[in-house]
C-alpha positions as CSV (number, residue, x, y, z in Angstrom):
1,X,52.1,112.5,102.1
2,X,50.8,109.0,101.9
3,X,52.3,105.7,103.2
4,X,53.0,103.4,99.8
5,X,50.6,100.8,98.9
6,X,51.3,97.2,99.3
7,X,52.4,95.6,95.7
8,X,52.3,91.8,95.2
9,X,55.7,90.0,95.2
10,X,58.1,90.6,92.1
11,X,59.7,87.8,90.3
12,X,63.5,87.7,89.6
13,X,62.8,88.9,86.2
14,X,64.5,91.5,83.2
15,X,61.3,92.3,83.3
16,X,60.8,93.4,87.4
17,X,64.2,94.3,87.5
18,X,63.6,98.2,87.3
19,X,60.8,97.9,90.1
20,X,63.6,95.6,92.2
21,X,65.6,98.3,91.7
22,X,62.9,101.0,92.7
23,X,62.1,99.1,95.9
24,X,65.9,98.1,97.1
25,X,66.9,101.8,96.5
26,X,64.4,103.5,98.8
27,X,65.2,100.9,101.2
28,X,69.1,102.3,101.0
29,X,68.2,105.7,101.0
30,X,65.6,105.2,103.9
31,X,68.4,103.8,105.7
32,X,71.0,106.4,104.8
33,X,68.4,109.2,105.8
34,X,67.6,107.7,109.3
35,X,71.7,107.2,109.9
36,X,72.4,110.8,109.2
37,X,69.2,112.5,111.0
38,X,67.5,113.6,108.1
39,X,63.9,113.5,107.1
40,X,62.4,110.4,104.8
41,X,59.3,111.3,103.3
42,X,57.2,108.1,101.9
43,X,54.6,108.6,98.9
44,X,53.1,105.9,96.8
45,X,54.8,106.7,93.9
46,X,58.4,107.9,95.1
47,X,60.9,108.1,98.6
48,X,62.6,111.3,99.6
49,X,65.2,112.1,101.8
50,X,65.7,115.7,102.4
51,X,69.0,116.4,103.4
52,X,71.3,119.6,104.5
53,X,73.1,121.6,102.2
54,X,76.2,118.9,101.7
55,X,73.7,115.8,101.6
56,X,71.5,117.5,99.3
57,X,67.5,116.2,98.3
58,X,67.2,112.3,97.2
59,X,64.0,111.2,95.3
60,X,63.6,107.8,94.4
61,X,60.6,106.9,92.3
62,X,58.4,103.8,93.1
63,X,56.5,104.0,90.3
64,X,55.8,104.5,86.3
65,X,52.0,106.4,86.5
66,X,52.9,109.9,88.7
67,X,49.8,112.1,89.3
68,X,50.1,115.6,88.9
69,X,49.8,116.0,92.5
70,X,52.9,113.6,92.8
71,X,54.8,115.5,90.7
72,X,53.8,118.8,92.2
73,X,55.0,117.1,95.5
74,X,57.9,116.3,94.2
75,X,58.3,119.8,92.6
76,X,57.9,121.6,96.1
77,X,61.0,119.4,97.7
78,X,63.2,120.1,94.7
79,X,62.6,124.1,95.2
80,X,62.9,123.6,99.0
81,X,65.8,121.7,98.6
82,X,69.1,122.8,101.3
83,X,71.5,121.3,99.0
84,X,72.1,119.5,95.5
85,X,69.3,117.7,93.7
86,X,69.4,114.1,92.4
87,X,66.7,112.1,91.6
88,X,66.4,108.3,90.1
89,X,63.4,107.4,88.1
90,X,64.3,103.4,87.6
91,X,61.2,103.4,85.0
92,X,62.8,106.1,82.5
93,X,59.3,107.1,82.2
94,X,58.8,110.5,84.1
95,X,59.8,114.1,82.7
96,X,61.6,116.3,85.4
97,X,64.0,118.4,83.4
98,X,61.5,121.1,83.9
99,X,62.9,121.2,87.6
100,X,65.7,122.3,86.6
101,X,67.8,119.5,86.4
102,X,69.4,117.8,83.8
103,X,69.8,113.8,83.3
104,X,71.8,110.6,81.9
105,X,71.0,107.0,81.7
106,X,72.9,103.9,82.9
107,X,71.2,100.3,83.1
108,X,69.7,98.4,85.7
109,X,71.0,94.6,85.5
110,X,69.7,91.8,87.7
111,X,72.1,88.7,89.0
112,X,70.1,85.5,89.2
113,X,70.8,83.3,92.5
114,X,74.0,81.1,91.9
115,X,77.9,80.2,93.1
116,X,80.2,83.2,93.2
117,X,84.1,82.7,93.0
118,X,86.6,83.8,95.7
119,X,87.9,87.3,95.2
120,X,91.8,87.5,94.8
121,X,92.0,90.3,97.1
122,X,91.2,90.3,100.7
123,X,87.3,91.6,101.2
124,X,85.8,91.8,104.2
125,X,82.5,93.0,106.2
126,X,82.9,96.6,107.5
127,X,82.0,95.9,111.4
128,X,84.4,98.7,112.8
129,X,84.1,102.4,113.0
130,X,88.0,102.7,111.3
131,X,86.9,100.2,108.7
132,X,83.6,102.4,108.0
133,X,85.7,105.8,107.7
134,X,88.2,104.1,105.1
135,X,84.9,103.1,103.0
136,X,83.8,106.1,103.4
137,X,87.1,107.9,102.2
138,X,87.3,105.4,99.5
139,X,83.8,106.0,97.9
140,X,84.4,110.0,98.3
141,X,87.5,109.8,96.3
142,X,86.3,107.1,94.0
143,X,83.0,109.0,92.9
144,X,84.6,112.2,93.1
145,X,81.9,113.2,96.1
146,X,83.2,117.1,96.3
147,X,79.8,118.1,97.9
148,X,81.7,116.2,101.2
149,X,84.9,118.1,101.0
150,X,86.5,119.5,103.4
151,X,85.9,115.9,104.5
152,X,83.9,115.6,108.2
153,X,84.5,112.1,109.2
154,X,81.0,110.0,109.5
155,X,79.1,112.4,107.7
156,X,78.5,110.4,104.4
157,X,78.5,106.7,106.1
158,X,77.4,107.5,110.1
159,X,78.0,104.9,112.6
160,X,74.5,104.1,112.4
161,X,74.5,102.9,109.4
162,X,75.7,99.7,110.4
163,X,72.8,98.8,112.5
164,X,70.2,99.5,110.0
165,X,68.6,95.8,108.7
166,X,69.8,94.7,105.7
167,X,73.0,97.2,105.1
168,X,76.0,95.9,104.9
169,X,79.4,97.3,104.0
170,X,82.7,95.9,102.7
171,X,86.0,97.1,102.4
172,X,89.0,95.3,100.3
173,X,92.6,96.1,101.9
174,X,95.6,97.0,99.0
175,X,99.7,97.3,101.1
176,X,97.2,97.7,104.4
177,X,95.0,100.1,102.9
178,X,91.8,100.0,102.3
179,X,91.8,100.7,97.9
180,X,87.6,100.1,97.5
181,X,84.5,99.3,99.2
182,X,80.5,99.0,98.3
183,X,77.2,99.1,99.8
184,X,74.6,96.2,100.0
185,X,71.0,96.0,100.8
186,X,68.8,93.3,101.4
187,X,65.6,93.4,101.6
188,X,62.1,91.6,100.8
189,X,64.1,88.1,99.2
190,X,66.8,90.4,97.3
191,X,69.1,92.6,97.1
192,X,71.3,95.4,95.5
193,X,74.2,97.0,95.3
194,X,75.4,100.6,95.5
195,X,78.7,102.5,95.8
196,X,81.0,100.2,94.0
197,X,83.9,102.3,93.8
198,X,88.1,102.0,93.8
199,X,90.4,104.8,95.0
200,X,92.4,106.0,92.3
201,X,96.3,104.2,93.4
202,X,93.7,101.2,93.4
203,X,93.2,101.5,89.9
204,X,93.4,98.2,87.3
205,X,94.5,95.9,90.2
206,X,91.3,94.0,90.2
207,X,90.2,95.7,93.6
208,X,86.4,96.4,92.3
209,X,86.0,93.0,91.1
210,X,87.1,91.5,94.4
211,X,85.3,93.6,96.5
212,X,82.0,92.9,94.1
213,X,82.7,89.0,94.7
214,X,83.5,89.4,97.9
215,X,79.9,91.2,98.6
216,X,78.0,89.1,96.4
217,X,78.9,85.7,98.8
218,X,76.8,86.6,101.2
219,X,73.9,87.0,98.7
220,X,74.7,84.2,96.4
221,X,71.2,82.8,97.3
222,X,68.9,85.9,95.9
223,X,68.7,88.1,93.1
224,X,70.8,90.7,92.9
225,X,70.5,94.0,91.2
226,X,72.7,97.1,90.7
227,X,72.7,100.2,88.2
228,X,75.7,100.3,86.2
229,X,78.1,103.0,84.6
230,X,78.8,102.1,81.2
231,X,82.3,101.7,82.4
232,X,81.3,99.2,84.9
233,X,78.5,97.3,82.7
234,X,81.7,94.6,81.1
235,X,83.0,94.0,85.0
236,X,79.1,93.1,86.1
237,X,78.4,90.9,82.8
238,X,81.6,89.0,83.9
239,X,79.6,88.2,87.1
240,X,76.4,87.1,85.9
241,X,74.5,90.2,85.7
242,X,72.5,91.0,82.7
243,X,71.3,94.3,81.6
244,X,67.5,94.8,81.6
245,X,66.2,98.3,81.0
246,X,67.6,101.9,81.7
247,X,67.1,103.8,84.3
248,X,67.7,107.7,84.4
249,X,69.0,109.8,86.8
250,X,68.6,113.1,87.2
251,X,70.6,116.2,89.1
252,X,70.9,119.9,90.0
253,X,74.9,119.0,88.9
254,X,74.2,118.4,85.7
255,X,71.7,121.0,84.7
């Protein structure tokens, strides 16, 4: 494997938005990988982490132009692979069905700098180990994360996480409880979000959009991307994001 090559800046543009995306995204799953204990693997054209049977394999894709020999890299940690497979190609422009996976599509959409209103539920930065065990609960049920059931506290969101530059987790309370929480990362002038998610008593009670305005304050200087279930795409046009390209995602779960 090869360290990645340095790429000139990218603008906060539709047009960069899928390699924003690409670049914030290994960035979140270097940081995951190095929390848990597991092995990142950096390429110039994608970013693995290669989990244990529960965590699974992650390959992110950093690039539209894979080499054969990229692709047979790739190949080799999807056959080696402890656990589940999922993959992101941010570019829609690489063929991996043929590892046995299968795939869907959602959209990348970029937020341009600007003001962000209050939330009108309680959201707050995840600072305390209780905190970061209710997001993680919260994101498990909300995602319906059954490859971390029986649930083992810290396992999906360790400890660590929370001293990793740039990550940064928040939690909105409903009756005391904590009813949804998401991921940022920031990195290289922007940033991105990532497990956006409600539990289900939660449900229609404005929790997601509170805890996305209550995450996006601290960012409300940089661009801002995210990838969006089709569900979620109204809720993030409602806060200034606008959908640029698709990006498909790939997974042993859906082969």
């Amino acid at each position: 494997m090869t360290n990645p090559t340095t790429t000139a800046p990218l603008s906060p543009a539709l047009a960069d938005a899928p390699r924003l995306q690409a670049r914030n995204s290994a960035a979140f799953w270097a940081a995951t990988g190095r929390s848990r204990g597991h092995e990142v693997i950096r390429d110039r054209a994608f970013l693995a982490v290669r989990g244990d049977e529960r965590a699974g394999l992650r390959v992110l894709l950093q690039e539209p132009d894979l080499t054969g020999d990229e692709l047979e890299a790739i190949a080799e940690l999807v056959h080696g692979a402890a656990g589940p497979v999922d993959m992101e190609d941010p570019f829609s422009s690489t063929a991996l069905g043929h590892l046995g996976v299968g795939s869907w599509q959602m959209p990348i959409m970029l937020r341009l700098p600007g003001a962000v209103d209050a939330p009108a539920v309680a959201v707050q930065r995840v600072r305390e180990e209780a905190e970061l065990l209710g997001a993680e609960r919260a994101v498990i049920e909300s995602f319906g994360l059954g490859r971390f059931e029986p649930y083992r506290p810290g396992e999906m969101f360790p400890k660590a996480i929370l001293d990793e530059p740039g990550v940064a987790l928040f939690v909105a309370h409903v009756d005391g409880e904590v009813a949804g929480a998401c991921v940022t990362v920031e990195a290289n002038g922007f940033a991105s979000h990532y497990w956006v998610g409600t539990t289900e008593a939660a449900r229609s009670r404005g929790v997601g959009r509170a805890v996305m305005l209550g995450s996006l304050e601290p960012l409300a200087g940089v661009p801002v991307t995210l990838t969006a279930s089709k569900l979620g795409v109204p809720l993030y046009e409602k806060l200034g994001f606008t959908a640029a390209s698709p990006s498909t995602w790939w997974s042993s779960s859906r082969a």
